[in-house]
C-alpha positions in Angstrom: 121.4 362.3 32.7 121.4 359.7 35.7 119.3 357.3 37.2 117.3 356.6 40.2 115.5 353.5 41.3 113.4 352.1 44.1 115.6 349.6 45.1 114.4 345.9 47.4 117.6 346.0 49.3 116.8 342.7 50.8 113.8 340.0 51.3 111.1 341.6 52.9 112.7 344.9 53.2 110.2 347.7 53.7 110.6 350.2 52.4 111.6 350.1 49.4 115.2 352.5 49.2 115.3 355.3 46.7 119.0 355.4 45.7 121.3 355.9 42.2 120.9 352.9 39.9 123.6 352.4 36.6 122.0 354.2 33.7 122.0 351.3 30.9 121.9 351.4 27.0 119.0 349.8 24.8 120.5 346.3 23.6 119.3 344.7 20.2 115.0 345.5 20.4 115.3 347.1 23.2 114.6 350.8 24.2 115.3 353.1 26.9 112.4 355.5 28.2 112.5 358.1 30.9 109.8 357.2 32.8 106.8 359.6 33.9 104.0 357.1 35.5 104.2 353.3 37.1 101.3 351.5 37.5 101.7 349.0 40.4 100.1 345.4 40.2 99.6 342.6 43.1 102.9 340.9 42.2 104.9 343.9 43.2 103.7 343.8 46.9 103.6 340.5 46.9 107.2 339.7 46.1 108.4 342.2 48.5 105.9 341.0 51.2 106.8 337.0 50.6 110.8 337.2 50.2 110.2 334.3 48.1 111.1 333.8 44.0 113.4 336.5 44.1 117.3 335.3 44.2 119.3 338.1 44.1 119.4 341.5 46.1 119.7 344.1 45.6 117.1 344.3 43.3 114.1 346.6 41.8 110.5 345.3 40.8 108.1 347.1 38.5 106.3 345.3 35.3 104.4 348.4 34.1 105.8 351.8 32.9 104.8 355.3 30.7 107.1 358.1 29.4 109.5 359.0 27.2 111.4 357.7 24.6 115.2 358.4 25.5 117.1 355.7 23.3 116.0 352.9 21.1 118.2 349.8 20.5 118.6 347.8 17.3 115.7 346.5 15.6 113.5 349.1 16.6 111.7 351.2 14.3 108.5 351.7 15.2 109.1 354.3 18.2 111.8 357.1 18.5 113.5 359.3 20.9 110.6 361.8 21.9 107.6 359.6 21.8 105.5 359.1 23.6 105.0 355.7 24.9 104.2 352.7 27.0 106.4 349.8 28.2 106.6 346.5 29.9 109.1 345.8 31.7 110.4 341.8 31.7 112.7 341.9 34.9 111.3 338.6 36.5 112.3 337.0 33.4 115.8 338.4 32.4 116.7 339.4 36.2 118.3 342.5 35.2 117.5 345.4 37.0 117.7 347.0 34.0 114.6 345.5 33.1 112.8 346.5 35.5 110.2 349.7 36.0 110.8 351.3 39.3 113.3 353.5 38.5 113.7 356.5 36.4 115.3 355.3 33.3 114.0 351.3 32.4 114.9 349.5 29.3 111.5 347.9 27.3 111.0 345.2 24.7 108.1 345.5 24.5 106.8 349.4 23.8 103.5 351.2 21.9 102.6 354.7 20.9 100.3 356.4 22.8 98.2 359.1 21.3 98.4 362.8 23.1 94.7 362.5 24.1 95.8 359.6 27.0 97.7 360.8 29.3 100.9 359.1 31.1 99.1 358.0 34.4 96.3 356.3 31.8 98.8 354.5 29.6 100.4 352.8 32.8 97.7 350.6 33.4 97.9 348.6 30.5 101.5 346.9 29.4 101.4 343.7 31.6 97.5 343.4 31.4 97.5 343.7 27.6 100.6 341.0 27.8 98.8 338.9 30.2 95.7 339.0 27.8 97.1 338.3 24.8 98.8 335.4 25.9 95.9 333.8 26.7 94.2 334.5 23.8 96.5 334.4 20.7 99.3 332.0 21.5 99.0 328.6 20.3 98.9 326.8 23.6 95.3 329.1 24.8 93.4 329.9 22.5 94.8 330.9 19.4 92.6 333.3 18.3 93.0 335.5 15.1 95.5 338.3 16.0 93.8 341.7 17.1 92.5 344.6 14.1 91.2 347.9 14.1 89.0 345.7 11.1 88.0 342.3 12.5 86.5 339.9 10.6 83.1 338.6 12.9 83.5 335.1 13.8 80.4 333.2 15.6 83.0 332.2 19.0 82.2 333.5 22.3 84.6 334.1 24.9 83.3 334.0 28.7 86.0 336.9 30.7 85.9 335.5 34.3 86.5 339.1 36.7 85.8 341.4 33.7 86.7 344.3 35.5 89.7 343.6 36.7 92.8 344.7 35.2 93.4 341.7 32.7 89.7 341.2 32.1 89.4 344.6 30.8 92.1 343.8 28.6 90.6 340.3 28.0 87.4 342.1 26.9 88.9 344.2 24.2 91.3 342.4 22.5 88.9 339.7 22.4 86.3 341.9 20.3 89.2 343.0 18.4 89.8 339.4 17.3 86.1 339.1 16.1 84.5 337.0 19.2 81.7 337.9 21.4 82.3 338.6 25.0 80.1 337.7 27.7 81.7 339.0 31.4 81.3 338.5 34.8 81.0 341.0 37.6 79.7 342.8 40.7 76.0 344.4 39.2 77.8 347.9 39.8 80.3 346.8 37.4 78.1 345.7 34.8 78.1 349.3 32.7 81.4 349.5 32.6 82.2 346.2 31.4 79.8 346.7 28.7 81.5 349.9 28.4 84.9 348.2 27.1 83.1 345.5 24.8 81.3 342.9 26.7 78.1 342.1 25.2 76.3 340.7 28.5 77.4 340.7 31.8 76.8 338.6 35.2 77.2 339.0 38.7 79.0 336.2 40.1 77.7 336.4 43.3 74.2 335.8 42.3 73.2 331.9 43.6 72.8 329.7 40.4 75.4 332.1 37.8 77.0 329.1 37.0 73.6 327.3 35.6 72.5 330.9 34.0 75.4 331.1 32.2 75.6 327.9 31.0 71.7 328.1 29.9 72.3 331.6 28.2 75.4 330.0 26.1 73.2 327.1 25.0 70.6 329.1 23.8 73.0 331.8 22.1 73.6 329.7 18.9 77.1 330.3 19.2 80.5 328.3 19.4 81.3 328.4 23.2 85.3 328.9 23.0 85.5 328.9 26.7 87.0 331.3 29.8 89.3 333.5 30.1 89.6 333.5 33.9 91.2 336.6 34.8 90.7 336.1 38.9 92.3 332.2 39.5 90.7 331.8 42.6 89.1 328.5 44.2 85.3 330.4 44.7 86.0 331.1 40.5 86.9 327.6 39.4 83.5 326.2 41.5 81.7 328.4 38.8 83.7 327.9 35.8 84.0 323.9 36.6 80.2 323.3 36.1 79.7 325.7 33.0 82.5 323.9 31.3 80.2 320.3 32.2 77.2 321.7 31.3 77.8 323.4 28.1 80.1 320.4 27.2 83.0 321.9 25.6 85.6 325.4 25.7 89.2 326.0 26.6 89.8 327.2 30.2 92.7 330.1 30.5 93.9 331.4 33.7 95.7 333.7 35.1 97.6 331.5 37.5 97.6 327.8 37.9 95.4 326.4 40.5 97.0 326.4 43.8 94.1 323.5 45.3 92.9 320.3 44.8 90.3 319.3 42.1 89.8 322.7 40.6 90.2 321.2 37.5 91.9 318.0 38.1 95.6 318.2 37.1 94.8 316.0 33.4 92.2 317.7 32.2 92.9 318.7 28.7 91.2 322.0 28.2 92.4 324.3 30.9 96.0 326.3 30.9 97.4 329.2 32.5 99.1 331.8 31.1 103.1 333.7 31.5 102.9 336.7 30.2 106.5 336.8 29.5 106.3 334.2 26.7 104.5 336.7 25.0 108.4 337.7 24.0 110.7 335.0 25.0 108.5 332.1 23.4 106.5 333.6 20.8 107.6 337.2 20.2 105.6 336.8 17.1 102.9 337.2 19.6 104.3 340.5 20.9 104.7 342.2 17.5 101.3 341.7 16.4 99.7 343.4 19.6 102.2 345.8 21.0 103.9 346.7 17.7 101.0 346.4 15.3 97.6 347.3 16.8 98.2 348.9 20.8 99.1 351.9 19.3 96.9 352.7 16.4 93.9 351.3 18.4 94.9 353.6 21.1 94.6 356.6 18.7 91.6 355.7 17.3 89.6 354.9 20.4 89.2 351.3 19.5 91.3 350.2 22.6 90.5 351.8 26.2 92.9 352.6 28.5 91.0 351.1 31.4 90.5 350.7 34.2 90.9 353.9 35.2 94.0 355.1 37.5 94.1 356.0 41.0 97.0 358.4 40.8 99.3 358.7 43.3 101.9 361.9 43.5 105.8 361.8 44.4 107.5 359.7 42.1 109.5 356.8 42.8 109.3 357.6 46.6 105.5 357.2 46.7 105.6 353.9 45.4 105.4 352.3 48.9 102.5 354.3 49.8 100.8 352.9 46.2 101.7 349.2 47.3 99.9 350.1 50.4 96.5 351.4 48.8 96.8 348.6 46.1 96.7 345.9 48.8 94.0 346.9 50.8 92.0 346.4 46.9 90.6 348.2 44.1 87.6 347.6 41.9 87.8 348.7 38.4 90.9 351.0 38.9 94.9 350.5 38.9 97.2 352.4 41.5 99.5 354.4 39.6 102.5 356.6 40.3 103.5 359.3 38.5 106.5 361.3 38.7 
């Protein structure tokens, strides 16, 4: 057995090199899969694009991975060699290319079934989206919601999912319901079935004139508590939007997906905004991690209670195909995910 990777050989190098990589042994919660799919997300083609963050080349990206179970590490002993599974990858965190997904054989710490009725391609789409997510939503700092069931107790909070078709706002949308809140969502008007389709309640289109007032009217009059957003977009059009609901409506918690990179949107003091690292999910609060990945992806997964959406826009040839998927992925996608598949 060896292993391959799609290696950064340098800042801004393009492309990305297919070459032999060390093949590397699950440490303490750890496990080793042989991968079948990689979903790519903006970060990828970012960080290759930039040459900035990353310190040390050679190196290999990749957050999001499906496949095989080859090896599991200590600790672990709720998959096995020969499932069937997803992972995420936490590379920019431990900076070990180990850690990282583009490449045949990745080491995972954090991993979940998936049923035989989702295939590899679907599964891909989901590990850093479900991590962003859930950071944002159960760890203390966000919103610290009640941990997600295939049983959840109804609670009268409402969660507004800013970009509810996006990747993480899918997420967002179900692992909210599966904590017991209502979820509003905002989209384009095409989006607005399939938004509802994954759990949202209502939806509106952002782009109408006068959403923000709507919304804030329509969570006035809905007689329930108003936990706040879950901004899945972190743009500056998105915070003119979310600022005046928040005024009007007087209270909620503001989560976003990336801290505001311009001025006022919300002033740097305010109290009741954050922004979420997915990686703490395991480094900070692995607590966190068990209780989604571990204890409900899975399960929910077989029983249909959690989606694996958006859908994937597949894209044949393995690991040397992946510079053709960070192509297709930055020109944009509406509800979908680029994903490679080997």
């Amino acid at each position: 057995m060896s292993n391959q990777a799609a290696w950064l050989t340098e800042a801004k190098a393009n492309p990305l090199k297919i070459d032999s990589a060390p093949m590397s042994k699950p440490g303490k919660d750890e496990v080793l899969i042989e991968a079948a799919a990689w979903a790519i997300n903006p970060v990828d083609w970012k960080l290759q694009d930039s040459g900035m963050v990353l310190q040390n080349y050679p190196c290999i990206l990749g957050s999001d991975v499906a496949g095989t179970v080859v090896e599991v590490g200590e600790g672990v002993s709720h998959v096995k060699p020969g499932d069937r599974v997803l992972g995420w990858c936490l590379y920019l965190a431990t900076g070990k290319t180990s850690d990282a997904a583009f490449q045949t054989h990745p080491i995972c710490r954090a991993v979940a079934k998936i049923p035989s009725h989702v295939s590899f391609a679907q599964a891909a789409v989901l590990p850093l989206s479900i991590a962003t997510a859930s950071v944002g939503l159960f760890q203390k700092a966000h919103l610290a919601l009640p941990y997600p069931s295939k049983e959840p107790k109804p609670t009268n909070k409402l969660l507004l999912v800013w970009g509810g078709s996006s990747s993480v706002g899918s997420s967002v949308i179900q692992l909210a319901r599966a904590a017991g809140v209502t979820v509003w969502a905002t989209a384009s008007t095409k989006r607005h079935g399939y938004v509802k389709e994954i759990g949202a309640e209502r939806a509106f289109d952002y782009s109408q004139d006068g959403v923000a007032e709507s919304i804030a009217t329509a969570i006035k009059e809905s007689g329930k508590e108003f936990i706040g957003v879950y901004d899945s977009i972190s743009e500056e059009d998105t915070w003119k939007c979310i600022s005046p609901i928040i005024s009007s409506v007087g209270t909620g918690h503001v989560v976003g997906v990336l801290p505001p990179p311009f001025p006022g949107y919300p002033p740097p003091d305010t109290p009741n905004t954050s922004h979420v690292v997915a990686t703490t999910i395991i480094t900070n609060e692995p607590e966190v991690g068990k209780a989604v990945f571990i204890d409900y992806v899975g399960e929910a997964l077989e029983a249909g209670m959690l989606l694996a959406k958006p859908d994937p826009i597949v894209v044949e040839g393995g690991l040397g195909s992946l510079q053709e998927a960070f192509t297709i992925q930055k020109k944009g996608v509406s509800a979908a995910k680029v994903v490679v598949v080997a």
